[in-house]
N, C-alpha and C positions, 0 to 999 in steps of 0.2 A: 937607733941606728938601722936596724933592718927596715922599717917603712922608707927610709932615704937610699938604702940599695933596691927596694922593692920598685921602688917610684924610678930612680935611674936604669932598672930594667924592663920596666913596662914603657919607658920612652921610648930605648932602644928599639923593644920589641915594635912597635908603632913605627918606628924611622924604617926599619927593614920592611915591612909589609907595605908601605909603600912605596921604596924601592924595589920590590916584588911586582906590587902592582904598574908600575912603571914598564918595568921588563915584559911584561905579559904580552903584551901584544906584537912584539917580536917574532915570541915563542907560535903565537895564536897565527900567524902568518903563516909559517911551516907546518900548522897543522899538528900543534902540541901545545901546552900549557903545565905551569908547575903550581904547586898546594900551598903554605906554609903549614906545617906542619907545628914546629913550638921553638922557644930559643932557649936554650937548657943551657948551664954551665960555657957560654959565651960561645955555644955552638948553635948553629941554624941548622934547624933540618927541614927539607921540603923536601917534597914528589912530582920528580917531571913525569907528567903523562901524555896518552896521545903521541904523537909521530915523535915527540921525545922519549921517550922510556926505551923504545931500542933504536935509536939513533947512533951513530958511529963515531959519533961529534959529540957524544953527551957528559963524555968526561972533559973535552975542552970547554963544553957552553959553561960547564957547572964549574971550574976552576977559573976560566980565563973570561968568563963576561959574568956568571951570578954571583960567586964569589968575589971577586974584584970590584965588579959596582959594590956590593954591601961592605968588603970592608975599606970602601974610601970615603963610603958616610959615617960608619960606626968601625972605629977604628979599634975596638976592645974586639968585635966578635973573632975566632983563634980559625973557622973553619964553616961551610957548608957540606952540609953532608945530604945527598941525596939516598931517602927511604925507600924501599922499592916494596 
């Protein structure tokens, strides 16, 4: 049983990283960019950096565009949480 939640969590993992990698160039427009970071307990955690990390906007990009893209592909993950 755990190699079949292991394997549906290294998919996941894979589905967000490129939904990340998607987003990047967005980010890389403005003059910022974000990490993945690991998907733990059906949380994401990444690192905006660059003209993101003190952006004024960064709680809206990281709830209302990163967040929201990742959970309309992987409907399990609960949250994004930005590392700083």
């Amino acid at each position: 049983m755990i190699k079949v939640e292991e394997k549906k969590k290294n998919e996941e993992e894979t589905k967000i990283i490129e939904i990340i990698n998607k987003l990047r160039p967005f980010l890389v427009m403005d003059g910022g960019d974000l990490e993945f970071i690991k998907y733990e307990d059906n949380i994401v955690y990444i690192k905006l950096v660059g003209a993101c990390a003190n952006c004024y906007m960064l709680d809206y990009t990281l709830k209302e565009g990163i967040e929201t893209a990742i959970k309309e592909e992987v409907p399990s993950v609960k949250e994004v949480v930005n590392v700083e």
